[in-house]
mmCIF file as gemmi writes it, N, C-alpha and C atoms, coordinates in Angstrom:
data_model
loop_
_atom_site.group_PDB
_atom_site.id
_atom_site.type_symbol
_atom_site.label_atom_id
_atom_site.label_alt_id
_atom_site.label_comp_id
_atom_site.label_asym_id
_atom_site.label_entity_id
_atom_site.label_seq_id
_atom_site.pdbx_PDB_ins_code
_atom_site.Cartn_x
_atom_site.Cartn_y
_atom_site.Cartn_z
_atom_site.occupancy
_atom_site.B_iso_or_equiv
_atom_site.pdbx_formal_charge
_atom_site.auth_seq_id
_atom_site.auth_asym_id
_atom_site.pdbx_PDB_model_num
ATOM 1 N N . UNK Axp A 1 ? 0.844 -1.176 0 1 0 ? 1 A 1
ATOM 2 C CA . UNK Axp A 1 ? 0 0 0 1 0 ? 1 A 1
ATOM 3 C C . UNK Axp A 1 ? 0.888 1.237 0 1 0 ? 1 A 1
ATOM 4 N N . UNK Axp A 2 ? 0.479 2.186 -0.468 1 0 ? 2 A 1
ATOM 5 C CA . UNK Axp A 2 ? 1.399 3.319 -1.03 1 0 ? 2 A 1
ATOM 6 C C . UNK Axp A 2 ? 1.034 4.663 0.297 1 0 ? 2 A 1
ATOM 7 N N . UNK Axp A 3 ? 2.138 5.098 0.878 1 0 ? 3 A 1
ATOM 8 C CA . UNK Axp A 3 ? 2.127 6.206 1.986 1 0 ? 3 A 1
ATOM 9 C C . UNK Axp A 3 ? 2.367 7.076 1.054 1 0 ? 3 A 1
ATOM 10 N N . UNK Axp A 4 ? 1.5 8.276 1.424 1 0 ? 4 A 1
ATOM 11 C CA . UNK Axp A 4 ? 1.554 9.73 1.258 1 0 ? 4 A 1
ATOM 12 C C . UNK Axp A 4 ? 2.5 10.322 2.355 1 0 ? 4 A 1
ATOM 13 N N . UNK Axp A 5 ? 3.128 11.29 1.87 1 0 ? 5 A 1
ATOM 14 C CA . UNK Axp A 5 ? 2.838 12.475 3.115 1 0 ? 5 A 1
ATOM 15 C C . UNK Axp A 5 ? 2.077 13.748 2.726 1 0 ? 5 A 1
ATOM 16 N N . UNK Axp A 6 ? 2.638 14.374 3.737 1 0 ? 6 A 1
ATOM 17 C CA . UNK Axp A 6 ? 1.628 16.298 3.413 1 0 ? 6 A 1
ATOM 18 C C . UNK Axp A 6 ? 2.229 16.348 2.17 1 0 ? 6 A 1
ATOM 19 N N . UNK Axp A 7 ? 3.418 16.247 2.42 1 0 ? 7 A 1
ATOM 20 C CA . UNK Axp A 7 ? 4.393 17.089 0.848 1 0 ? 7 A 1
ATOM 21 C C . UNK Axp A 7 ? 4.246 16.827 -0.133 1 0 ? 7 A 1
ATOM 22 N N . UNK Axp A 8 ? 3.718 15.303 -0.252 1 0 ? 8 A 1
ATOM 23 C CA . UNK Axp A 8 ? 3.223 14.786 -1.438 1 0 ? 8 A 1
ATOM 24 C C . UNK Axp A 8 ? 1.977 14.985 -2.172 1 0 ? 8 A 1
ATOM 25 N N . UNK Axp A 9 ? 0.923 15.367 -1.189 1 0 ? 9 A 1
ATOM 26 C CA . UNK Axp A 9 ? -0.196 15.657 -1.357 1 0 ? 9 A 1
ATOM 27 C C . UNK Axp A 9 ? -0.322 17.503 -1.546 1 0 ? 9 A 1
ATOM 28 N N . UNK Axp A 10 ? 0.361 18.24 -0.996 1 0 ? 10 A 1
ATOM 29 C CA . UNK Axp A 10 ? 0.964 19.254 -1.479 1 0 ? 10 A 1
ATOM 30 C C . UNK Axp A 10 ? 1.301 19.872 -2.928 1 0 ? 10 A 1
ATOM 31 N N . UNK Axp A 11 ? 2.59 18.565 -2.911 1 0 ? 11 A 1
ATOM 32 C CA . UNK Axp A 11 ? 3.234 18.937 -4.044 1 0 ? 11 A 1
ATOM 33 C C . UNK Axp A 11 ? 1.999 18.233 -5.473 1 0 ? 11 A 1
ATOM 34 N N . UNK Axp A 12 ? 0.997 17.683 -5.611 1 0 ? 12 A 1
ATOM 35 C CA . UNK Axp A 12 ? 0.175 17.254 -6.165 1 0 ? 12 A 1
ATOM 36 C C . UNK Axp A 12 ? -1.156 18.551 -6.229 1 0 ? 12 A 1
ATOM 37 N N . UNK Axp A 13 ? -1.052 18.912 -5.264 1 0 ? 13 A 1
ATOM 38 C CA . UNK Axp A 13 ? -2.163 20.332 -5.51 1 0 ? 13 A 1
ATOM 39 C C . UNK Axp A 13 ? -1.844 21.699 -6.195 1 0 ? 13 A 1
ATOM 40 N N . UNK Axp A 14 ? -0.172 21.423 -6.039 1 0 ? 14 A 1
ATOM 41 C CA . UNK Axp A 14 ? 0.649 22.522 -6.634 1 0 ? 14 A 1
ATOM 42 C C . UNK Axp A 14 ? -0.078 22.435 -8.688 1 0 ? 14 A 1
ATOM 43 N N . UNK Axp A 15 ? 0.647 21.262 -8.554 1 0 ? 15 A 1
ATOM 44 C CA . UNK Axp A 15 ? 0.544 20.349 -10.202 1 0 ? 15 A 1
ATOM 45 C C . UNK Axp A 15 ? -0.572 20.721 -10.508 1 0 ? 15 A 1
ATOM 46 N N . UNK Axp A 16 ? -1.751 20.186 -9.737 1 0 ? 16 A 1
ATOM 47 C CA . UNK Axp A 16 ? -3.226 19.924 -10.306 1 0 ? 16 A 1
ATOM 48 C C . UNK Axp A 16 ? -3.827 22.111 -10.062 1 0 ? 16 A 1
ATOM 49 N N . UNK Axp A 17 ? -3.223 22.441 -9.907 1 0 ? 17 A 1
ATOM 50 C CA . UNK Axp A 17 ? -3.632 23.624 -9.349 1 0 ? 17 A 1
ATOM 51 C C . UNK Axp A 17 ? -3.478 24.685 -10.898 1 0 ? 17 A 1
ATOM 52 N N . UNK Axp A 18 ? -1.819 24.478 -11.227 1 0 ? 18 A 1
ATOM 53 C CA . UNK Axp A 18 ? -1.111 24.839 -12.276 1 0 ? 18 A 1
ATOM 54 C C . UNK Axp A 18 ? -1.903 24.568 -13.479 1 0 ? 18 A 1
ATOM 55 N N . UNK Axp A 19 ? -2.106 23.04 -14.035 1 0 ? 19 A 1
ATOM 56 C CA . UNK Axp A 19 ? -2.868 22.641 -14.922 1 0 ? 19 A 1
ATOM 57 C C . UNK Axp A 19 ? -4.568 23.19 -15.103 1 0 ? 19 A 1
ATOM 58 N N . UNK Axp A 20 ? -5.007 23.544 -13.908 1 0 ? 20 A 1
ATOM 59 C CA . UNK Axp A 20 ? -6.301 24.065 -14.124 1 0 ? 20 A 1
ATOM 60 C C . UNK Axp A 20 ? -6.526 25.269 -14.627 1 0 ? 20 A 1
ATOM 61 N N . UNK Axp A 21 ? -5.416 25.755 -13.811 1 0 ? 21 A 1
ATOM 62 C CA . UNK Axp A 21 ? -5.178 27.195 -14.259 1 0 ? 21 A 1
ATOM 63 C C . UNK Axp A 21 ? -4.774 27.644 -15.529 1 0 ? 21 A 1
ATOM 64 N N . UNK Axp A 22 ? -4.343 26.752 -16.043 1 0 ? 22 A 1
ATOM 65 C CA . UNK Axp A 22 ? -3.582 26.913 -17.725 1 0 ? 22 A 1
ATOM 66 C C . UNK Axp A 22 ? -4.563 26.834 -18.141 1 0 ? 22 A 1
ATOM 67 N N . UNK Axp A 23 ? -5.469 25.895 -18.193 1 0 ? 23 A 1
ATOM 68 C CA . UNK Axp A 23 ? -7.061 25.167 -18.861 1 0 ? 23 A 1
ATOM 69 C C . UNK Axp A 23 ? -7.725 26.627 -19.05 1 0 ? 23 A 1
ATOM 70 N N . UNK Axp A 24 ? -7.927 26.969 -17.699 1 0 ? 24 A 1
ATOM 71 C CA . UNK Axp A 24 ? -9.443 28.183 -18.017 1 0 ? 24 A 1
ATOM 72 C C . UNK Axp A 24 ? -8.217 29.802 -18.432 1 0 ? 24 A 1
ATOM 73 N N . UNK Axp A 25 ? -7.443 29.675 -18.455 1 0 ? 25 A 1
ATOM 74 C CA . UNK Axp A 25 ? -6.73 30.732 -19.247 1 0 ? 25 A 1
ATOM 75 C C . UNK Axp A 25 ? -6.627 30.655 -20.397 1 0 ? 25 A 1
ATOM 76 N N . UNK Axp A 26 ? -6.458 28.947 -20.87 1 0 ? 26 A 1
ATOM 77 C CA . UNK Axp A 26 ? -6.785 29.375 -22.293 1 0 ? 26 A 1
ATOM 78 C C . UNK Axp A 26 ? -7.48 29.139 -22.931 1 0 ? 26 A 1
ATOM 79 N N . UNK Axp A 27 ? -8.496 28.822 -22.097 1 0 ? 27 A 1
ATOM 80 C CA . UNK Axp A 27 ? -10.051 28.519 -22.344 1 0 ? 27 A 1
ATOM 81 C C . UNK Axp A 27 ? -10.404 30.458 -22.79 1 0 ? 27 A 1
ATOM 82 N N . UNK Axp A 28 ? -10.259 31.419 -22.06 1 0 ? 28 A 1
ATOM 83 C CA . UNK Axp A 28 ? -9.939 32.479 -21.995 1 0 ? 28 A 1
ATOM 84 C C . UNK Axp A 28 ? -9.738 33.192 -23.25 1 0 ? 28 A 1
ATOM 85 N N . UNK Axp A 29 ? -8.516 32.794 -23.661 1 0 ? 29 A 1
ATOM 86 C CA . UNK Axp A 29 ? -7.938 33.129 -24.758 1 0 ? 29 A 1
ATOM 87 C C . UNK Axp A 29 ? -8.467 32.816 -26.038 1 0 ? 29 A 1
ATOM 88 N N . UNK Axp A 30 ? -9.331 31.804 -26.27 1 0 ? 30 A 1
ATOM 89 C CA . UNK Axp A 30 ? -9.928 31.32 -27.389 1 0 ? 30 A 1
ATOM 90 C C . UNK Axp A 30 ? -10.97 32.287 -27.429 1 0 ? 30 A 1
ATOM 91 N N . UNK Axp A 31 ? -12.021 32.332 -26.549 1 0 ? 31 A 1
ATOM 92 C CA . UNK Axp A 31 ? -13.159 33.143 -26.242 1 0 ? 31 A 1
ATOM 93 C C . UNK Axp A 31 ? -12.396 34.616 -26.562 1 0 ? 31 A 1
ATOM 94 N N . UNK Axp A 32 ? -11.49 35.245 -25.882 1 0 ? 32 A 1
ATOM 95 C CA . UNK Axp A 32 ? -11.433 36.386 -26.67 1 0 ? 32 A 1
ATOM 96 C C . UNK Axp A 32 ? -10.729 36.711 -28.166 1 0 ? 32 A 1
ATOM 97 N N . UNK Axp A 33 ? -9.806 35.507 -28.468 1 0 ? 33 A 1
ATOM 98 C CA . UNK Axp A 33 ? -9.78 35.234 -30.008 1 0 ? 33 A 1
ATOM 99 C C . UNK Axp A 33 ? -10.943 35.395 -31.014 1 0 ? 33 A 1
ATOM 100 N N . UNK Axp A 34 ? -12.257 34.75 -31.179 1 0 ? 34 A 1
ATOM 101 C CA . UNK Axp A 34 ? -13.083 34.362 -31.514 1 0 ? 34 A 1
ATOM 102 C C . UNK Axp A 34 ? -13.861 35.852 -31.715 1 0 ? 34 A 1
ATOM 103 N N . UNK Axp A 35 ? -13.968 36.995 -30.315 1 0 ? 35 A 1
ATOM 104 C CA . UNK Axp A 35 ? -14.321 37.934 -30.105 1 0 ? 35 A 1
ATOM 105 C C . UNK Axp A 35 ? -13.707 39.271 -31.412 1 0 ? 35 A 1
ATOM 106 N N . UNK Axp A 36 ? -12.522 39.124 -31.499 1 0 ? 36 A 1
ATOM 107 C CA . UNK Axp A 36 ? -11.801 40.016 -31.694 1 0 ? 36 A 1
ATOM 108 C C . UNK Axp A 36 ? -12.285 39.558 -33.039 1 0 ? 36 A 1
ATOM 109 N N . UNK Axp A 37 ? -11.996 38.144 -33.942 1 0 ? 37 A 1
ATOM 110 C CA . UNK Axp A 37 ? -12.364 37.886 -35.206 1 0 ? 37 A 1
ATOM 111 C C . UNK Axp A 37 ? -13.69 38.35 -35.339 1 0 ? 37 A 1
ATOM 112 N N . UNK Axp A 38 ? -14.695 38.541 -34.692 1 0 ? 38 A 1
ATOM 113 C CA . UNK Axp A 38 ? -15.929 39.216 -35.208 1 0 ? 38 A 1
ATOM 114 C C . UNK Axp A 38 ? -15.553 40.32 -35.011 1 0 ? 38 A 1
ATOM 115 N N . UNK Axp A 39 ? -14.787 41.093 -34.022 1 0 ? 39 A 1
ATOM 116 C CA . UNK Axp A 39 ? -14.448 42.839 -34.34 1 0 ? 39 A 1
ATOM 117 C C . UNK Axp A 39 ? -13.942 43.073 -35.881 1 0 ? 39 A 1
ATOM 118 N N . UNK Axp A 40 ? -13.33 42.27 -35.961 1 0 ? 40 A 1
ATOM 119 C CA . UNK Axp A 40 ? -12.5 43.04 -37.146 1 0 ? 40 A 1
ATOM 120 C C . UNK Axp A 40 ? -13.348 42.35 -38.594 1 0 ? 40 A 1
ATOM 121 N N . UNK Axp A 41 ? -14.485 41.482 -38.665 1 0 ? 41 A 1
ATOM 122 C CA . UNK Axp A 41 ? -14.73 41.357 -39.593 1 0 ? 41 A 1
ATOM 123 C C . UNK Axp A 41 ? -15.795 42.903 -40.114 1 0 ? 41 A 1
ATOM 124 N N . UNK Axp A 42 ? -16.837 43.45 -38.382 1 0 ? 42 A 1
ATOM 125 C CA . UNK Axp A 42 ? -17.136 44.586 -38.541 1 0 ? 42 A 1
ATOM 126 C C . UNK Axp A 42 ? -16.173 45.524 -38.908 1 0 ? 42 A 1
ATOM 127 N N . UNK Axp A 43 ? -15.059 45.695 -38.71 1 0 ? 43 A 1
ATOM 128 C CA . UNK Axp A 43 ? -14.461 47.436 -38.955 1 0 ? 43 A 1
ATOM 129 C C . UNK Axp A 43 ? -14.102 46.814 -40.464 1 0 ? 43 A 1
ATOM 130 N N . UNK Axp A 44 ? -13.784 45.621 -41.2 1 0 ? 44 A 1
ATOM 131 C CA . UNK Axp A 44 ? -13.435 45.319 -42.729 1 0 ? 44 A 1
ATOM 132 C C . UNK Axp A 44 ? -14.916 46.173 -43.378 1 0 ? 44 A 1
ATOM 133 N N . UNK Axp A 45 ? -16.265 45.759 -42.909 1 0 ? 45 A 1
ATOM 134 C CA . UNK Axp A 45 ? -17.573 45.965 -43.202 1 0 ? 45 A 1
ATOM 135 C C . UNK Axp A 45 ? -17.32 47.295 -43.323 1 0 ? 45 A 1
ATOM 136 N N . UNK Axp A 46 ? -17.087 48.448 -41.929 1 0 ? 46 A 1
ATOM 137 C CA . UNK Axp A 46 ? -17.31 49.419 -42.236 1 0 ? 46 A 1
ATOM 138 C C . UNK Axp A 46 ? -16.385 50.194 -43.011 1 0 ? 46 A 1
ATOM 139 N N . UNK Axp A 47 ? -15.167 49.68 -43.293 1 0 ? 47 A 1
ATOM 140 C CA . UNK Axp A 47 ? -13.956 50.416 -44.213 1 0 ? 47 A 1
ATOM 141 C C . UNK Axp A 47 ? -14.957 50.457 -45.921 1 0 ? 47 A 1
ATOM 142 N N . UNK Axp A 48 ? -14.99 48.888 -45.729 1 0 ? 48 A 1
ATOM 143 C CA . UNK Axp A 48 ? -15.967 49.114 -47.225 1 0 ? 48 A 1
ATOM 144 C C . UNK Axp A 48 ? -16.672 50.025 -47.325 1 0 ? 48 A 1
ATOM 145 N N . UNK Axp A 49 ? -17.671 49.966 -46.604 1 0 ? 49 A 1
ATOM 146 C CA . UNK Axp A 49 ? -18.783 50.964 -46.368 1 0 ? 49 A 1
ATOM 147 C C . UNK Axp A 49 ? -18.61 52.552 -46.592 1 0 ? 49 A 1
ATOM 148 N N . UNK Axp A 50 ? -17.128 52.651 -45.657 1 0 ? 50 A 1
ATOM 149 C CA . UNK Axp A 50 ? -17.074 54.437 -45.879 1 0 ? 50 A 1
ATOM 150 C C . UNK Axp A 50 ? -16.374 54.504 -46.959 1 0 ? 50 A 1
ATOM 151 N N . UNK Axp A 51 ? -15.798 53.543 -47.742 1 0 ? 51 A 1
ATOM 152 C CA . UNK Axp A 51 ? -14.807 53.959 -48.63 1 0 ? 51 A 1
ATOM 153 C C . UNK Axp A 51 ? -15.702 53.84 -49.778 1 0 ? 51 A 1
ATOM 154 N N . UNK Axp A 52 ? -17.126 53.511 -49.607 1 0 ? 52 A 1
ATOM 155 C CA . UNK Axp A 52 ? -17.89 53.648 -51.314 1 0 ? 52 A 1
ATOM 156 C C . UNK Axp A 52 ? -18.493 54.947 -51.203 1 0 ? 52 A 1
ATOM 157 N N . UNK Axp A 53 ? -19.042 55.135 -49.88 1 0 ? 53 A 1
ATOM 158 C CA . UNK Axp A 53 ? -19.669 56.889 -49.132 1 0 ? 53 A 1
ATOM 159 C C . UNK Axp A 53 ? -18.427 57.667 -50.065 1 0 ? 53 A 1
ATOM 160 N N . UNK Axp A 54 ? -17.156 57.742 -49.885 1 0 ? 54 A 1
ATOM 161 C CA . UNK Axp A 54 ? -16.101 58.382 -49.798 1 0 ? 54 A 1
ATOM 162 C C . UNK Axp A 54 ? -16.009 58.738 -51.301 1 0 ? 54 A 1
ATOM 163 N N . UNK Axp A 55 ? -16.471 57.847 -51.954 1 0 ? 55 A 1
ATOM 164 C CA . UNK Axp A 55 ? -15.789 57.493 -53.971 1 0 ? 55 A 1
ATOM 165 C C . UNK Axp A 55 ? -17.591 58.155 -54.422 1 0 ? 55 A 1
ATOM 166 N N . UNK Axp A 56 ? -18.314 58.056 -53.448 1 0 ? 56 A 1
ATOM 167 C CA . UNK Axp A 56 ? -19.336 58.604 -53.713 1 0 ? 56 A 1
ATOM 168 C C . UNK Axp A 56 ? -19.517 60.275 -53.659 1 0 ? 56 A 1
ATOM 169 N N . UNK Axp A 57 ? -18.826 60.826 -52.621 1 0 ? 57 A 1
ATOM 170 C CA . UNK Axp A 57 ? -18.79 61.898 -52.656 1 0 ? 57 A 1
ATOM 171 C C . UNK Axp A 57 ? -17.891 62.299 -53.474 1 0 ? 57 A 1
ATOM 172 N N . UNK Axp A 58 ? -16.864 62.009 -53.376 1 0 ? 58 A 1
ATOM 173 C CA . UNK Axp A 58 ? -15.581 62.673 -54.497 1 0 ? 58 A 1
ATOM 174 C C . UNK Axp A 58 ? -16.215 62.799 -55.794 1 0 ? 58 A 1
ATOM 175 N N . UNK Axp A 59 ? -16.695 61.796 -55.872 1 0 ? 59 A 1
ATOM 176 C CA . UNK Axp A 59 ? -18.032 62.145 -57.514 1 0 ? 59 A 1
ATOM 177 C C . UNK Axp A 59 ? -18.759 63.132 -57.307 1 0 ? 59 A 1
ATOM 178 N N . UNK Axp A 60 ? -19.312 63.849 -56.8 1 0 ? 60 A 1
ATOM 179 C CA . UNK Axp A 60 ? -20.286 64.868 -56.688 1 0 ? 60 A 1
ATOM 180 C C . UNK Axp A 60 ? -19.21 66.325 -56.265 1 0 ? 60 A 1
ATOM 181 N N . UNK Axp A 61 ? -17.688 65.777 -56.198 1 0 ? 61 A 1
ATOM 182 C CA . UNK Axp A 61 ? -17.138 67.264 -56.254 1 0 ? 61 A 1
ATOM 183 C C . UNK Axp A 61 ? -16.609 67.599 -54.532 1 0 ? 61 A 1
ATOM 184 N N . UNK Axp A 62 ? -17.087 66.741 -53.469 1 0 ? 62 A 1
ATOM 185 C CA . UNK Axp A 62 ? -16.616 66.731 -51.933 1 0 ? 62 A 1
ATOM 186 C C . UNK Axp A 62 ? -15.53 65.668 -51.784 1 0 ? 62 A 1
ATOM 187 N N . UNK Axp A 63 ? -15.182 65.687 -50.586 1 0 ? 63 A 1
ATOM 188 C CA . UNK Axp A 63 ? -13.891 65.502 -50.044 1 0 ? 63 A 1
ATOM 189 C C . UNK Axp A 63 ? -14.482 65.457 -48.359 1 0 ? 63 A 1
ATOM 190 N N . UNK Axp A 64 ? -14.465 63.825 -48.226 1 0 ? 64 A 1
ATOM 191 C CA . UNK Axp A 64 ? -14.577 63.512 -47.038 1 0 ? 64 A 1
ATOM 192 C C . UNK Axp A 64 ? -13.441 63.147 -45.522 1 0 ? 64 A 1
ATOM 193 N N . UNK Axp A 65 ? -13.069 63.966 -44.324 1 0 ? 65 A 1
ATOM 194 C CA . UNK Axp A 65 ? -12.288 64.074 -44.109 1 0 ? 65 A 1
ATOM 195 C C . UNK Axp A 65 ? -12.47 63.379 -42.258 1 0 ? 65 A 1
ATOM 196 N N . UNK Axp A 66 ? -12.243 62.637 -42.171 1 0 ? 66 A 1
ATOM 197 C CA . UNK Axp A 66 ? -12.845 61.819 -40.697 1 0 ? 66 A 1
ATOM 198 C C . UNK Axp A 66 ? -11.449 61.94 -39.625 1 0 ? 66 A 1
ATOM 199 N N . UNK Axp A 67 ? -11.869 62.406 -38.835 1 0 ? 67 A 1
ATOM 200 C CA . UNK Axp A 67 ? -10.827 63.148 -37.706 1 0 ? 67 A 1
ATOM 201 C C . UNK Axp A 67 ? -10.421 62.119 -36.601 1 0 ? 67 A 1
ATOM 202 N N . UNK Axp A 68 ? -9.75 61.849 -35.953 1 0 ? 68 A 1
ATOM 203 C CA . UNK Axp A 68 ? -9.042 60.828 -34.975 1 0 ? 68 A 1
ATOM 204 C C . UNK Axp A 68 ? -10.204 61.03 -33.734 1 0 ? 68 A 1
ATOM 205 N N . UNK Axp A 69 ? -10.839 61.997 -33.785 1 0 ? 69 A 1
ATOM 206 C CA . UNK Axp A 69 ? -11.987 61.953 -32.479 1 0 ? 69 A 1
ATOM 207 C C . UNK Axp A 69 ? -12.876 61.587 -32.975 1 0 ? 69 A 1
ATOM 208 N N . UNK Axp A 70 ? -13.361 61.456 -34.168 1 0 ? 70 A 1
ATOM 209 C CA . UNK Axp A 70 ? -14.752 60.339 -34.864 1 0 ? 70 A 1
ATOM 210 C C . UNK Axp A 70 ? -15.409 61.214 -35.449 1 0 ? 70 A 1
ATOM 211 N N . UNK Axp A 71 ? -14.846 63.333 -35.724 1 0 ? 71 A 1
ATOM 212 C CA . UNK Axp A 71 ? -15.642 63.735 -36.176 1 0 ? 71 A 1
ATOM 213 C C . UNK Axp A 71 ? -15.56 63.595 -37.63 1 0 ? 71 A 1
ATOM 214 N N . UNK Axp A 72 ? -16.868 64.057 -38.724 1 0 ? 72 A 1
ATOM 215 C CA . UNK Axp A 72 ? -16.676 63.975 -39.719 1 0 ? 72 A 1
ATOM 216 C C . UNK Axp A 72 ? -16.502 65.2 -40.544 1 0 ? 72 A 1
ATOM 217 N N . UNK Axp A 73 ? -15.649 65.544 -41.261 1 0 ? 73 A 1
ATOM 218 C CA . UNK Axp A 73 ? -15.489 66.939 -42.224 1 0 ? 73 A 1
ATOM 219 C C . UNK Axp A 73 ? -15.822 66.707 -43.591 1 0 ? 73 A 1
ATOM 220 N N . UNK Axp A 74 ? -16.952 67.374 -44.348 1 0 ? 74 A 1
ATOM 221 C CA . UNK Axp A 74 ? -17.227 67.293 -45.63 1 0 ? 74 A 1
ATOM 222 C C . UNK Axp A 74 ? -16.906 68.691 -46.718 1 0 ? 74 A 1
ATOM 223 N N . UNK Axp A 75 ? -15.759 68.764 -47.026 1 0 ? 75 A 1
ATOM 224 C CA . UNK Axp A 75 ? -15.319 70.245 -48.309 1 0 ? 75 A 1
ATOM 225 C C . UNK Axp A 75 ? -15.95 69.514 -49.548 1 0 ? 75 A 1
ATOM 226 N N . UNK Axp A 76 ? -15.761 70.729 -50.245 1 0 ? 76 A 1
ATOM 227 C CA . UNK Axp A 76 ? -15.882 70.934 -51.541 1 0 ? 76 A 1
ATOM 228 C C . UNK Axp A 76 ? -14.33 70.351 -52.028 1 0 ? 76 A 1
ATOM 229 N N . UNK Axp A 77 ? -14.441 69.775 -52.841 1 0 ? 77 A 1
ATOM 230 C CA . UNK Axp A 77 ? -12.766 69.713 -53.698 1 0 ? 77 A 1
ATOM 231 C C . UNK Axp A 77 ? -12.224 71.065 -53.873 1 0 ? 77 A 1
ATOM 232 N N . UNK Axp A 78 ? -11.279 71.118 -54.268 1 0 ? 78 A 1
ATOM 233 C CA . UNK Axp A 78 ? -10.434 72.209 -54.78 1 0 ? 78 A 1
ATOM 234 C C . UNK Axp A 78 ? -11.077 72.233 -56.101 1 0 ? 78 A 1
ATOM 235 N N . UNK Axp A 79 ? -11.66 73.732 -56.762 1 0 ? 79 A 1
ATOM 236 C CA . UNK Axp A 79 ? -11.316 73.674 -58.354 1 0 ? 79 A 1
ATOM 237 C C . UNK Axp A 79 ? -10.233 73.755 -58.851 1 0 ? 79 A 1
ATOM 238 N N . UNK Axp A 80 ? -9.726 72.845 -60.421 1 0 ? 80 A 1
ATOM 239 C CA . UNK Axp A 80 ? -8.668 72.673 -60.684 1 0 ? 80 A 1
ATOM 240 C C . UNK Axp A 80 ? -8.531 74.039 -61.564 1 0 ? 80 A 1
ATOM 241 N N . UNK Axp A 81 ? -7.235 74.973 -61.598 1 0 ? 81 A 1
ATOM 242 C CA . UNK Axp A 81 ? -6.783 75.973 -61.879 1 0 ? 81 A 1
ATOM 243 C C . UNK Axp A 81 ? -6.579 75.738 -63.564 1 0 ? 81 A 1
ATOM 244 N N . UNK Axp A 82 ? -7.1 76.594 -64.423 1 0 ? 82 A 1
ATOM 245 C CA . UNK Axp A 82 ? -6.824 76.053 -65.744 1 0 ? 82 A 1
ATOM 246 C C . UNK Axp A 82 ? -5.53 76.988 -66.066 1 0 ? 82 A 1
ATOM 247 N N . UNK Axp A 83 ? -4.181 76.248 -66.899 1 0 ? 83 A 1
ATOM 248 C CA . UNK Axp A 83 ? -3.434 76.541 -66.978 1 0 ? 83 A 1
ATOM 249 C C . UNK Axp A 83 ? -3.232 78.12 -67.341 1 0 ? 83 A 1
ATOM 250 N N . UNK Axp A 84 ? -2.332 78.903 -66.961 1 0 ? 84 A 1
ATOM 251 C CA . UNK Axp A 84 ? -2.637 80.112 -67.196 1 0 ? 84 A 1
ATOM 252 C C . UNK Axp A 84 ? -1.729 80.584 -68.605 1 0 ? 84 A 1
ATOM 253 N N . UNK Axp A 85 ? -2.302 80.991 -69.521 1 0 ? 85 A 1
ATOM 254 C CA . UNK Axp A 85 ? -2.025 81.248 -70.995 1 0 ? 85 A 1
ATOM 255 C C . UNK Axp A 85 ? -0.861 82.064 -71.494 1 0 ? 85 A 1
ATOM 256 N N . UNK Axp A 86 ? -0.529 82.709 -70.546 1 0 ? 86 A 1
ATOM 257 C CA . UNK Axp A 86 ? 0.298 83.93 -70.406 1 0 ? 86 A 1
ATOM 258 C C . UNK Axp A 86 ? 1.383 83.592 -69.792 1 0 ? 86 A 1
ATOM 259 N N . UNK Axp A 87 ? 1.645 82.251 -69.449 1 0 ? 87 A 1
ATOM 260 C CA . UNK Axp A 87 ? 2.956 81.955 -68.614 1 0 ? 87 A 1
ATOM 261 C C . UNK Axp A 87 ? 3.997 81.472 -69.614 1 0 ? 87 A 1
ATOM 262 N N . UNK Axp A 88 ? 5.452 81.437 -69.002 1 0 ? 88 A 1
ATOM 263 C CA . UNK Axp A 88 ? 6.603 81.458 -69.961 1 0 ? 88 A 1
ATOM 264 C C . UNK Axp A 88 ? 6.326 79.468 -69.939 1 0 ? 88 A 1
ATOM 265 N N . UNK Axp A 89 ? 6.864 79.441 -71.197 1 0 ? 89 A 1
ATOM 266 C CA . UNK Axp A 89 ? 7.011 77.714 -71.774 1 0 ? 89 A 1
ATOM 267 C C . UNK Axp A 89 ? 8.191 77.22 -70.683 1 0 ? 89 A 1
C-alpha cells in the first residue's frame, strides 16, 4: 500500500492547481480570439462601407475628411486651376 505524506499531497495540488489554471486561461484566450475575429470582420464591413460613401462623394465634387476623435469633415474639392495662358514655356 502506497504512503503519502503532506508534501506529497501538497506537491500534487501545486501540479493539479497549475494545470487548471492553464485550462481556463486558455479557455480564456480562445473566447477572446473568436471575439476580436468578429471585431475586425465589422471594422473590414465598415472600411468598405465608408470607402464607397467616400468614392461617392468625391463624384459629386466633396472631399470627405474623418478626424481621430470620430468627427466627420465634408469640403468641396479644390477647383482645378486652368493653366494660365500667359505663362513662360
Amino acid at each position: 500500500m502506497f504512503r503519502f505524506t503532506i508534501r506529497d499531497v501538497l506537491w500534487l495540488m501545486v501540479v493539479v492547481a497549475l494545470g487548471v489554471g492553464w485550462w481556463v486561461d486558455h479557455r480564456q484566450n480562445i473566447a477572446m480570439r473568436r471575439e476580436f475575429d468578429g471585431h475586425t470582420k465589422i471594422v473590414d464591413w465598415y472600411k468598405q462601407i465608408f470607402g464607397e460613401v467616400r468614392d461617392a462623394y468625391n463624384k459629386e465634387g466633396r472631399e470627405i475628411i474623418v478626424l481621430s476623435s470620430g468627427h466627420v469633415h465634408i469640403f468641396p474639392l479644390p477647383a482645378e486651376v486652368p493653366p494660365d495662358p500667359f505663362a513662360a514655356p
